[in-house]
N, C-alpha and C positions, 0 to 999 in steps of 0.2 A: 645579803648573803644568798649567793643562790642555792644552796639547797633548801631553801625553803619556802621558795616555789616548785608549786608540785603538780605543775602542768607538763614539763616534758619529763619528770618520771614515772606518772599515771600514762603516758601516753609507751614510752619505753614499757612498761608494766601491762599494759594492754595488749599492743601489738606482738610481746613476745609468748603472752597465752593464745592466743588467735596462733599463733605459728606452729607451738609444742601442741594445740588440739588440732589442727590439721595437717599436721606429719604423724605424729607417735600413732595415734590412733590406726591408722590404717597399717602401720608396720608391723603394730601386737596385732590384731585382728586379721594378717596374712601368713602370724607362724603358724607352720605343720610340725607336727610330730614326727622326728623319724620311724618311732614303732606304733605301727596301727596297734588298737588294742583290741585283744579276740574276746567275745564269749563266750563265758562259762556254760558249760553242761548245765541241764536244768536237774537232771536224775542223781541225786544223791550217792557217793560212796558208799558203798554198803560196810557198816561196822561190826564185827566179833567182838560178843563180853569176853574179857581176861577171866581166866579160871585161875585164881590164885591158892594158892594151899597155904589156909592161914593154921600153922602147927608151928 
Protein backbone atom coordinates (compact mmCIF):
# COMPACT_ATOMS: atom_id res chain seq x y z
CA UNK A 1 0.00 0.00 0.00
CA UNK A 2 1.62 3.13 -0.68
CA UNK A 3 0.40 5.31 1.71
CA UNK A 4 2.13 3.86 3.96
CA UNK A 5 5.34 4.93 3.20
CA UNK A 6 5.92 8.10 4.53
CA UNK A 7 8.89 9.09 2.76
CA UNK A 8 7.41 11.19 -0.11
CA UNK A 9 4.67 12.62 2.18
CA UNK A 10 7.27 13.85 4.88
CA UNK A 11 9.06 15.24 2.18
CA UNK A 12 5.77 16.96 0.36
CA UNK A 13 5.15 17.97 4.17
CA UNK A 14 8.37 19.62 4.48
CA UNK A 15 9.07 21.25 1.34
CA UNK A 16 5.58 22.92 1.53
CA UNK A 17 6.47 24.57 5.11
CA UNK A 18 9.87 25.83 3.93
CA UNK A 19 7.57 27.48 1.18
CA UNK A 20 4.55 28.97 3.34
CA UNK A 21 7.67 30.34 5.94
CA UNK A 22 9.35 31.87 3.24
CA UNK A 23 6.47 33.58 1.33
CA UNK A 24 3.84 34.51 4.05
CA UNK A 25 6.16 35.84 6.33
CA UNK A 26 7.50 38.66 4.59
CA UNK A 27 3.91 39.59 2.86
CA UNK A 28 2.31 40.06 6.80
CA UNK A 29 5.49 41.72 7.83
CA UNK A 30 5.09 44.44 4.59
CA UNK A 31 1.41 45.34 5.50
CA UNK A 32 0.91 49.14 6.15
CA UNK A 33 -1.84 50.53 7.71
CA UNK A 34 -3.87 52.98 5.60
CA UNK A 35 -4.43 55.25 8.90
CA UNK A 36 -1.37 56.37 10.68
CA UNK A 37 -2.26 56.45 14.16
CA UNK A 38 -1.93 60.03 16.08
CA UNK A 39 -1.14 60.82 19.51
CA UNK A 40 -3.01 61.64 22.26
CA UNK A 41 -2.62 64.92 24.19
CA UNK A 42 -0.91 64.09 27.26
CA UNK A 43 -2.85 67.20 29.36
CA UNK A 44 -6.10 65.91 30.51
CA UNK A 45 -9.70 67.41 29.78
CA UNK A 46 -10.52 69.35 32.30
CA UNK A 47 -13.94 67.92 34.15
CA UNK A 48 -17.03 70.08 35.93
CA UNK A 49 -18.91 68.23 39.07
CA UNK A 50 -22.90 68.02 38.08
CA UNK A 51 -24.70 70.16 40.71
CA UNK A 52 -27.67 68.10 41.03
CA UNK A 53 -30.66 69.14 43.06
CA UNK A 54 -31.51 66.11 44.95
CA UNK A 55 -35.33 67.52 46.12
Amino acid sequence: MPQLNPYPWFAILVFSWLIFLTVIPPKVLAHTFPNEPTMQSTEKPKTESWNWPWH
